[in-house]
C-alpha positions in Angstrom: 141.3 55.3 8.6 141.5 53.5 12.1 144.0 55.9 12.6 141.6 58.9 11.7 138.9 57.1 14.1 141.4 57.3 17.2 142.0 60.9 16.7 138.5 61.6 16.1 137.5 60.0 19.4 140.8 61.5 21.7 139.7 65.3 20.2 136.0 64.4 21.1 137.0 63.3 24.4 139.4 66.5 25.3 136.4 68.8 24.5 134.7 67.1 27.0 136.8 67.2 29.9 137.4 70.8 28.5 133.9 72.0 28.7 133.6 69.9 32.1 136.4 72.1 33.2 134.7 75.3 31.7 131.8 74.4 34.1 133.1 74.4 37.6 135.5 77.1 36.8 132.2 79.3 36.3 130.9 77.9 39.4 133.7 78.4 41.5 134.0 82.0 41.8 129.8 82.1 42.1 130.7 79.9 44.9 133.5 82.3 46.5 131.1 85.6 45.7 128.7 84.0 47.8 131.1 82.9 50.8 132.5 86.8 51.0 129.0 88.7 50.8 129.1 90.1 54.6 126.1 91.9 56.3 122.5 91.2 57.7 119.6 90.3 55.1 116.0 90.9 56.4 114.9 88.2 58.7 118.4 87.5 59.7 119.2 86.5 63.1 121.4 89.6 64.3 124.7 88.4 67.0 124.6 90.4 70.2 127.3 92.4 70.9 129.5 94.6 73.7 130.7 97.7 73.2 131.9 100.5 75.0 129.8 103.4 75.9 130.6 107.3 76.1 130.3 106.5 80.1 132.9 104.2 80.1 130.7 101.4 80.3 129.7 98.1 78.3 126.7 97.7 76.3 124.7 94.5 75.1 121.8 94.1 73.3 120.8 91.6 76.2 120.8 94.4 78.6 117.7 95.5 77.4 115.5 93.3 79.3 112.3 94.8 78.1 112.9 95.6 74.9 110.6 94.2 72.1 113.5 95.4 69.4 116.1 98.0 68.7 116.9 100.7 66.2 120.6 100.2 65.7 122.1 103.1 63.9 125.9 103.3 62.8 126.6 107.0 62.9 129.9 109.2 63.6 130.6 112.5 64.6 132.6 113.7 61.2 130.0 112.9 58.6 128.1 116.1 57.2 125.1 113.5 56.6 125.0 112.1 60.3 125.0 115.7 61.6 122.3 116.3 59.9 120.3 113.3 61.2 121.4 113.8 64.7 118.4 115.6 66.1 116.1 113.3 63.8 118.1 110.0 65.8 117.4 111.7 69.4 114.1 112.1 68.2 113.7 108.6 67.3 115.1 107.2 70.8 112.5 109.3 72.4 109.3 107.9 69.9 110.2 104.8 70.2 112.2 103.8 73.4 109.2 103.9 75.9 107.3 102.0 73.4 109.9 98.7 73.1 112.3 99.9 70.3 115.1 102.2 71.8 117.9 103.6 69.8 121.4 102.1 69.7 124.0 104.2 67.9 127.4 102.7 67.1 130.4 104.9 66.0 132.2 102.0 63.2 135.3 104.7 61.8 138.7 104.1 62.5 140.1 107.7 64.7 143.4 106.8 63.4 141.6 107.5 60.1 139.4 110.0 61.2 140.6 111.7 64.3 137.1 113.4 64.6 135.4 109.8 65.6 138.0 109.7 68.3 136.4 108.2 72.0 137.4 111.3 73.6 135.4 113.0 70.5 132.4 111.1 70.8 131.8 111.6 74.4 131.8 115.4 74.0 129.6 115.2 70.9 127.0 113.0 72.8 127.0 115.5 75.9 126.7 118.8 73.0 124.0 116.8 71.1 122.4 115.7 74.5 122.0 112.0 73.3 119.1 109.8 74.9 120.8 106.7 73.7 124.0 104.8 73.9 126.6 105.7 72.1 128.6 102.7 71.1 132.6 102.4 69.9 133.1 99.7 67.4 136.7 99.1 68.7 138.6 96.3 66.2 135.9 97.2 63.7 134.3 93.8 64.3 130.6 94.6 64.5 129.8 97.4 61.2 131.1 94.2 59.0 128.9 91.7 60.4 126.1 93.9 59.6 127.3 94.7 56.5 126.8 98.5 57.2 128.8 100.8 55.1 127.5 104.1 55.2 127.2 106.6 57.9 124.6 106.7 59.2 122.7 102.9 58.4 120.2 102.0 60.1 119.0 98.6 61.2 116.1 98.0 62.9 115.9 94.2 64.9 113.0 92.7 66.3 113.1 89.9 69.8 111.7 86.7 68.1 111.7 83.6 70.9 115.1 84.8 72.1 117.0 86.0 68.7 117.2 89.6 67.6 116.1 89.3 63.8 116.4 91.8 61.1 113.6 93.6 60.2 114.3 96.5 58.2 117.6 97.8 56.5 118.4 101.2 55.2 118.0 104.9 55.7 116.1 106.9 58.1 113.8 108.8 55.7 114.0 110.2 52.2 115.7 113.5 52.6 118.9 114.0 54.8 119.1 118.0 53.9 115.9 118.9 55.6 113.6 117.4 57.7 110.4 119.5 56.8 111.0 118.2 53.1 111.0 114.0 54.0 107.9 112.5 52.7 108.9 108.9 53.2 109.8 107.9 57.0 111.9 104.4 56.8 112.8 103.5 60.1 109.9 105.0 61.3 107.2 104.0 59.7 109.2 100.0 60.2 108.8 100.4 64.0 105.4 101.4 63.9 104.4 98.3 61.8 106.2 96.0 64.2 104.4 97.5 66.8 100.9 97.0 65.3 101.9 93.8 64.0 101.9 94.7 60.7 104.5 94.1 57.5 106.8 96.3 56.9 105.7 97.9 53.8 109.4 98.7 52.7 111.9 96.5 54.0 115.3 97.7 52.7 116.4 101.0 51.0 119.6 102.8 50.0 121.5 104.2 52.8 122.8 107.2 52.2 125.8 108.7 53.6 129.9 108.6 54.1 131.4 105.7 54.0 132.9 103.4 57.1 136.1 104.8 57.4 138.5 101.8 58.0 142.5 101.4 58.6 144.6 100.2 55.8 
């Protein structure tokens, strides 16, 4: 019987430490989920950056001296769905870029990848297209991860708050990349001109649609 008791009382104890050991085994990789989600949330304090230009020279954020915000756009030259909104992102620049919030476009593929999104490429497509804006190279791939864009193109418009470029919106440009006489719901624009009257932003974050970042393996 004391025998029986000891047993009892060692199987008791091993489904303890077993379920114990259940426990954190469900926690860690909730724990490691968490530490590997990349990318901006809205209100998140966006890191300046420098990139190269199509005119050979280097771009900051902090260059902008009198800029209330930006409408940072990762685009490309390949990408059916950024062709379409190329017109719509010169458009944008020229809206919004007297009023605070110019456009910044950054080019995140790889050319060894996709030769189209070449430098050399993007400097001829930025002359054709006559862009108003700079046309950044993401060279290394560093910055498209840090703000989690993944689509061509993304947009992300930032707002100067005491010093810091914070997040404001995340997402598309509007509701209808196939023809711009058919959108009915402007994003991006209808998140600058909130930040401009002081407003919320009624929608903060939408599905980008478009290709996918085209990285080297």
């Amino acid at each position: 019987m004391k025998n029986l008791k000891i047993l009892m009382t060692a199987f008791i104890v091993g489904l303890g430490l077993l379920s114990f050991t259940t426990i954190n085994d469900d926690k860690t990789p909730q724990k490691q989920k968490a530490a590997s989600t990349k990318g901006y949330g809205v209100e998140d304090e966006a890191t300046d950056f420098k990139l190269k230009n199509v005119d050979g020279k280097m771009v900051s954020l902090s260059d902008f001296k009198s800029a209330k915000g930006f409408i940072v756009i990762f685009t490309c030259n390949h990408c059916p769905y950024a062709k379409k909104y190329e017109d719509r992102i010169v458009e944008l620049d020229k809206k919004y870029k007297d009023q605070g919030y110019p456009v910044i476009a950054i080019n995140p593929n790889d050319p060894s990848v996709q030769p189209e999104d070449g430098y050399k490429q993007m400097i001829e497509r930025a002359k054709e297209k006559g862009f108003t804006f700079p046309y950044l190279v993401d060279e290394g791939q560093k910055v498209f991860p840090q703000y989690g864009a993944t689509k061509t193109p993304h947009v992300f418009v930032l707002q100067k708050e005491n010093g810091k470029n914070i997040v404001k919106y995340i997402g598309a440009i509007d509701n209808n990349y196939e023809n711009p006489n058919d959108v009915s719901e402007y994003y991006a624009q209808d998140a600058v001109n909130a930040l401009i009257k002081g407003e919320p932003i009624k929608m903060t974050k939408t599905v980008a649609i478009g290709c996918t970042v085209k990285v080297k393996k």
